[in-house]
C-alpha positions as CSV (number, residue, x, y, z in Angstrom):
1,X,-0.8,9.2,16.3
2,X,-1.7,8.2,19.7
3,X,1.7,7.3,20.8
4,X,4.6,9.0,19.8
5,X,6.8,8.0,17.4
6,X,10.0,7.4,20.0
7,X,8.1,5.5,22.0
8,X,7.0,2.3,20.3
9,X,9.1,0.5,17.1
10,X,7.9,0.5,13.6
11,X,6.0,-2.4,12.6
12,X,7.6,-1.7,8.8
13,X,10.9,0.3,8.3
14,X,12.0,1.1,4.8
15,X,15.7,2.7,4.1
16,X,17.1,3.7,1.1
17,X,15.0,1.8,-1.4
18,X,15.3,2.3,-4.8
19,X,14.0,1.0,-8.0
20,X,16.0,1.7,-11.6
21,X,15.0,0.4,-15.4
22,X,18.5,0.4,-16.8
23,X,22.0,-0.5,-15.8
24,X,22.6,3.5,-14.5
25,X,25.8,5.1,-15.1
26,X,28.4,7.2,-13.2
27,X,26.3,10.5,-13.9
28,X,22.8,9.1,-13.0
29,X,24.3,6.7,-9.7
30,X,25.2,9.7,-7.8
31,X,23.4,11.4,-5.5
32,X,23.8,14.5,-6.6
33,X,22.6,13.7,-10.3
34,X,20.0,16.0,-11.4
35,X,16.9,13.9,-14.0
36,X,14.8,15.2,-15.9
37,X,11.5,14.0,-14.6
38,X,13.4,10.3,-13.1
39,X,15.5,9.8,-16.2
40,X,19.1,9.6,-17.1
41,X,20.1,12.6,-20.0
42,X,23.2,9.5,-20.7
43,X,22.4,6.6,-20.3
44,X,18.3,7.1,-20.2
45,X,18.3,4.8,-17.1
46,X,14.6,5.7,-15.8
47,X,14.8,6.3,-11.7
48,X,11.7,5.2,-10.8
49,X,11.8,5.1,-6.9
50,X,15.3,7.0,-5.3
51,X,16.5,6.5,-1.8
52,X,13.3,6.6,-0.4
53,X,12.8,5.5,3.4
54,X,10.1,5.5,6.0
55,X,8.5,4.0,8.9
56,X,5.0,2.9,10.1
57,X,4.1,2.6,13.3
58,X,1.3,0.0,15.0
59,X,-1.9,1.2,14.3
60,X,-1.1,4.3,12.0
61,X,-1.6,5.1,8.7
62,X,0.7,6.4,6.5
63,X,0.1,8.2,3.1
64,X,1.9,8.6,0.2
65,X,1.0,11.4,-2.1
66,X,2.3,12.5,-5.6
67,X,1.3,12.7,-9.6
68,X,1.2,10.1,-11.8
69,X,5.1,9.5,-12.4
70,X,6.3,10.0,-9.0
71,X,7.3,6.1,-8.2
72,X,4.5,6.1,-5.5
73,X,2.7,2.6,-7.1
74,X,6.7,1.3,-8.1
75,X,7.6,2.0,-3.9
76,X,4.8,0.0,-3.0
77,X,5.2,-2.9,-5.5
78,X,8.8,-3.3,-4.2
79,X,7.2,-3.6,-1.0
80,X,4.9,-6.2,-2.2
81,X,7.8,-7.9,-4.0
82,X,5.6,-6.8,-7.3
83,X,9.0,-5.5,-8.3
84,X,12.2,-6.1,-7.6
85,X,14.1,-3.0,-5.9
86,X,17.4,-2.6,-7.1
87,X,18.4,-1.7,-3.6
88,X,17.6,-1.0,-0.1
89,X,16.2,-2.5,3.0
90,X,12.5,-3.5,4.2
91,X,12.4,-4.8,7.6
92,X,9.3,-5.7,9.3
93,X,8.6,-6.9,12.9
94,X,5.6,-8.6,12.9
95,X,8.0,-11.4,10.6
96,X,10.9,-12.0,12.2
97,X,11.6,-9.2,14.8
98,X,13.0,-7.3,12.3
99,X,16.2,-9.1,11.6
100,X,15.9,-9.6,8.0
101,X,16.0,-7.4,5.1
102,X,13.1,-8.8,3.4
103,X,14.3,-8.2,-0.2
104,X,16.7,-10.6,0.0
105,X,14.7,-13.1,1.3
106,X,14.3,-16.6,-0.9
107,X,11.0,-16.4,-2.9
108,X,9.3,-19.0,-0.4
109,X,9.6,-16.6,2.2
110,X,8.7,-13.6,0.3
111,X,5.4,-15.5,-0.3
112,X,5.1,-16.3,3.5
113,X,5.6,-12.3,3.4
114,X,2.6,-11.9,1.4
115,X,0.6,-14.2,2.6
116,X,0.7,-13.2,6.8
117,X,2.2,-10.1,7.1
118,X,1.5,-8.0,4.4
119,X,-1.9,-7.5,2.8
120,X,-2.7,-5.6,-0.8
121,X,-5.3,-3.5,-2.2
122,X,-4.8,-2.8,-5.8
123,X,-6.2,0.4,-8.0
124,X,-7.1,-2.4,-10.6
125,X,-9.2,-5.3,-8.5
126,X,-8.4,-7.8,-11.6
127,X,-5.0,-8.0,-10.4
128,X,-5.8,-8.7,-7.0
129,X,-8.8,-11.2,-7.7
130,X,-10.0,-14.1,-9.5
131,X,-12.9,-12.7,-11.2
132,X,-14.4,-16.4,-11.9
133,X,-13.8,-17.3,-8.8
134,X,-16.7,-16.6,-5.7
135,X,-16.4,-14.0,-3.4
136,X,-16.1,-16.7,-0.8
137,X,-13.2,-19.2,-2.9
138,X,-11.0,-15.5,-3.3
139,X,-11.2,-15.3,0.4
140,X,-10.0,-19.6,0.7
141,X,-7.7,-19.4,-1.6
142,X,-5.3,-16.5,0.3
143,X,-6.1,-18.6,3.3
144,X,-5.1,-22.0,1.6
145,X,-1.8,-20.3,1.0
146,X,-1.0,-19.6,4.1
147,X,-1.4,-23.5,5.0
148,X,-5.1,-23.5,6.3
149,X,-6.6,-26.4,5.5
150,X,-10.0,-26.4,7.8
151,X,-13.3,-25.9,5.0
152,X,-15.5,-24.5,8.1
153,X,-12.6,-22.3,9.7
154,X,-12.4,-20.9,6.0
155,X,-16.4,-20.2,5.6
156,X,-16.4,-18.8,8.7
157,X,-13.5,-16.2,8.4
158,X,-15.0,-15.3,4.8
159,X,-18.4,-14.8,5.8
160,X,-16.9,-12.4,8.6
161,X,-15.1,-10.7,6.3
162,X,-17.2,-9.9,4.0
163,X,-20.0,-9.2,6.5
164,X,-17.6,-6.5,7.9
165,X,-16.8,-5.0,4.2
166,X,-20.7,-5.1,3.7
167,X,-20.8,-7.7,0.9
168,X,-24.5,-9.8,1.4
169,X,-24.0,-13.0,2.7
170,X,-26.5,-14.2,-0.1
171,X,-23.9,-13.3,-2.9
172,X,-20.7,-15.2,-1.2
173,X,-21.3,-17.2,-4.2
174,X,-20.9,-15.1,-6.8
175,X,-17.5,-14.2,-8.6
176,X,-16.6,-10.4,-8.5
177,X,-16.7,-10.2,-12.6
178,X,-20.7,-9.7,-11.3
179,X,-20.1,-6.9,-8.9
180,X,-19.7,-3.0,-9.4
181,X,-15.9,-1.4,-9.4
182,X,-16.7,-0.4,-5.2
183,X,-17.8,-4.0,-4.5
184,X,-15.1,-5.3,-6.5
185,X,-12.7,-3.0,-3.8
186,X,-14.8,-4.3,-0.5
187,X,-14.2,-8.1,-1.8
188,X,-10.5,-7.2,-2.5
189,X,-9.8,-5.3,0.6
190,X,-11.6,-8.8,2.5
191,X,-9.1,-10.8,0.3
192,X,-6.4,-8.9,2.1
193,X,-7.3,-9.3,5.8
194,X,-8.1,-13.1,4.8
195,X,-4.8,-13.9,7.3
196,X,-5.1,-10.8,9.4
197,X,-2.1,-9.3,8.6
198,X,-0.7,-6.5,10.9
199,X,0.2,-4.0,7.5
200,X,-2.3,-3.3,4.7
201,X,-1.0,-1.3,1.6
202,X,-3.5,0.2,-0.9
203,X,-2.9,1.6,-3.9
204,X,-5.0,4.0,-5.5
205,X,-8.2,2.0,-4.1
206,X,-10.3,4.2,-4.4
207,X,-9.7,5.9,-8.2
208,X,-12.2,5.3,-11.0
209,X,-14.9,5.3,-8.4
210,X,-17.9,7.6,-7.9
211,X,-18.0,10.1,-5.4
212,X,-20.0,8.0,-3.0
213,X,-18.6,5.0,-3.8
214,X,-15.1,6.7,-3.0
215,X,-16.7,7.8,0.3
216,X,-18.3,4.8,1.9
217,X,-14.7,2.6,0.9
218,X,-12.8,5.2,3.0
219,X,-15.4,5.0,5.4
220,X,-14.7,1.4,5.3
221,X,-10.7,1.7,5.6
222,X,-11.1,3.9,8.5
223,X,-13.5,1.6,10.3
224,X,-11.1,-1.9,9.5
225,X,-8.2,0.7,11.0
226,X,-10.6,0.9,14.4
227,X,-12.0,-2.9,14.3
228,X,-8.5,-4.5,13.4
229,X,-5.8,-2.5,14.5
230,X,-4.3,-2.5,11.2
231,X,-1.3,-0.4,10.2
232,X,-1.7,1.0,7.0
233,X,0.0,2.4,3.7
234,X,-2.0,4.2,1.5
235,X,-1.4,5.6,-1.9
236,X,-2.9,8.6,-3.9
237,X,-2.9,11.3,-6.5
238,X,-5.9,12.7,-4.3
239,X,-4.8,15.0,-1.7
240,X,-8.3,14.7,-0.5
241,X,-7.9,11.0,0.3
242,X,-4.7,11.2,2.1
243,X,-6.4,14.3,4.3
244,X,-9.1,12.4,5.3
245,X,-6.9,9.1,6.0
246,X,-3.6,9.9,7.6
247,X,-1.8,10.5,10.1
248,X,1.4,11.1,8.4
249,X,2.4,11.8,4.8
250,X,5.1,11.2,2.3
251,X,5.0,13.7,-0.9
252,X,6.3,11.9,-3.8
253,X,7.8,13.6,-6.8
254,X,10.0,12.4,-9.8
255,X,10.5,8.8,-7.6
256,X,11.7,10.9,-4.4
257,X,10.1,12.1,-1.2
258,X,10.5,15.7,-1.5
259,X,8.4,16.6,1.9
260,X,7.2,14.6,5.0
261,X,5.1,15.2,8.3
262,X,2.1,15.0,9.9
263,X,-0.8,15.0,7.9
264,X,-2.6,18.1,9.7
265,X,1.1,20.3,9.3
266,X,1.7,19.5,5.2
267,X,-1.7,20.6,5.3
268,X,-1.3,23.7,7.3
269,X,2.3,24.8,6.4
270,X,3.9,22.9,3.3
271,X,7.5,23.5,2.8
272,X,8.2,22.8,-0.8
273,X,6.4,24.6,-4.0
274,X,5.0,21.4,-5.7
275,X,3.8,20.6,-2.3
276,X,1.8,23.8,-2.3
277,X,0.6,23.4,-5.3
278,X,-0.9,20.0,-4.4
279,X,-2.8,22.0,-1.3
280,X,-4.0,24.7,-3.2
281,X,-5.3,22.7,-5.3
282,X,-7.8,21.4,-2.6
283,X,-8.8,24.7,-1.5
């Protein structure tokens, strides 16, 4: 990070979130309850996401890191009000100065959330597009919910966007059911900055894809990061992703974070043995 941490506020802070399927019980509600891979031996209450906090700071990105099963993708719905957390706190800044806890906020102004402060990138682009829909009318419609109402304002931002996420102008018109999976990503990751929203998350973006294709998306993340300031939350189950986008990281494991830090020092020295594994894995 450019700035350190002490020195500027978090656009997003995050304490003590967590996410439960199941009422919970005495055994399973404590802290000290020990789960078998996030589940309840009593009451089979599945812990999906436990007690887990964070902040991002303007302009960084943060990564999240962790096997399928770790609660990373449940974290970041809750976030995205995808899911309802069962508890916790999410304020953010760039909404209200950070007064509000943002989970408890009325459903209007979660979507007001949504729609101008927090932008989303999904692992599956069918839930974040309309695939009949044009390229172009995906781009209007996230606008149109955030109370534009000017046609030209709205072709011009959308052919911006997807000039910058290198979609040809000449296929605006064409609904993403017609593109490749790392098109399909460019148009959604436009969708998302349709507002210009201070905080992108991305989940899993960029599995499924080809090697190249995987390549020239991050490219593309790291160049929106330079172009729009953006802070970011990203999401993987590749190491290799998280090394190559940020600046700090969160190691998820059984819906906790078991290990945080810089990006370079998890790398370079990491503390906890599933931790290791995950490095050693990349060498």
């Amino acid at each position: 990070m450019s700035i350190p941490e002490m020195e500027q506020s978090p656009c997003l802070s995050v304490s003590h979130v967590s996410k439960r399927f199941g009422e919970g019980c005495e055994y399973c509600l404590s802290p000290d309850a020990k789960l078998e891979r996030n589940i309840c031996p009593y009451c089979h209450t599945v812990h999906a996401v436990r007690d887990v906090s964070m902040n991002l700071y303007p302009g960084e990105i943060v990564g999240i890191v962790g096997e399928s099963g770790s609660g990373k993708s449940t974290f970041m719905q809750c976030l995205y009000f995808d899911q309802q957390a069962t508890e916790g706190e999410v304020r953010a800044i760039p909404f209200d100065g950070g007064v509000q806890n943002l989970l408890t906020l009325s459903s209007q102004h979660k979507r007001k959330v949504r729609n101008t402060v927090l932008g989303m990138v999904y692992q599956n682009p069918y839930l974040g597009l309309r695939m009949n829909f044009s390229s172009m009318s995906n781009i209007a419609e996230q606008m149109i919910a955030a109370g534009n109402r000017n046609v030209e304002a709205m072709r011009a931002r959308g052919n911006e966007l997807l000039d910058k996420v290198n979609i040809p102008l000449n296929r605006a018109g064409e609904p993403p059911k017609q593109f490749s999976g790392g098109m399909q990503q460019r148009v959604q990751i436009a969708k998302a900055l349709s507002n210009n929203p201070p905080i992108l998350l991305l989940d899993e973006v960029t599995t499924g894809l080809d090697l190249s294709v995987q390549a020239s998306v991050l490219d593309l993340i790291l160049q929106i990061k330079r172009d729009f300031g953006v802070s970011m939350l990203v999401v993987s189950h590749d190491l290799g992703v998280i090394r190559m986008l940020a600046d700090r990281t969160f190691v998820m494991l059984n819906g906790q974070v078991i290990e945080s830090g810089l990006t370079d020092q998890i790398l370079e020295d990491p503390q906890h043995a599933y931790t290791q594994q995950l490095v050693y894995s990349l060498l």
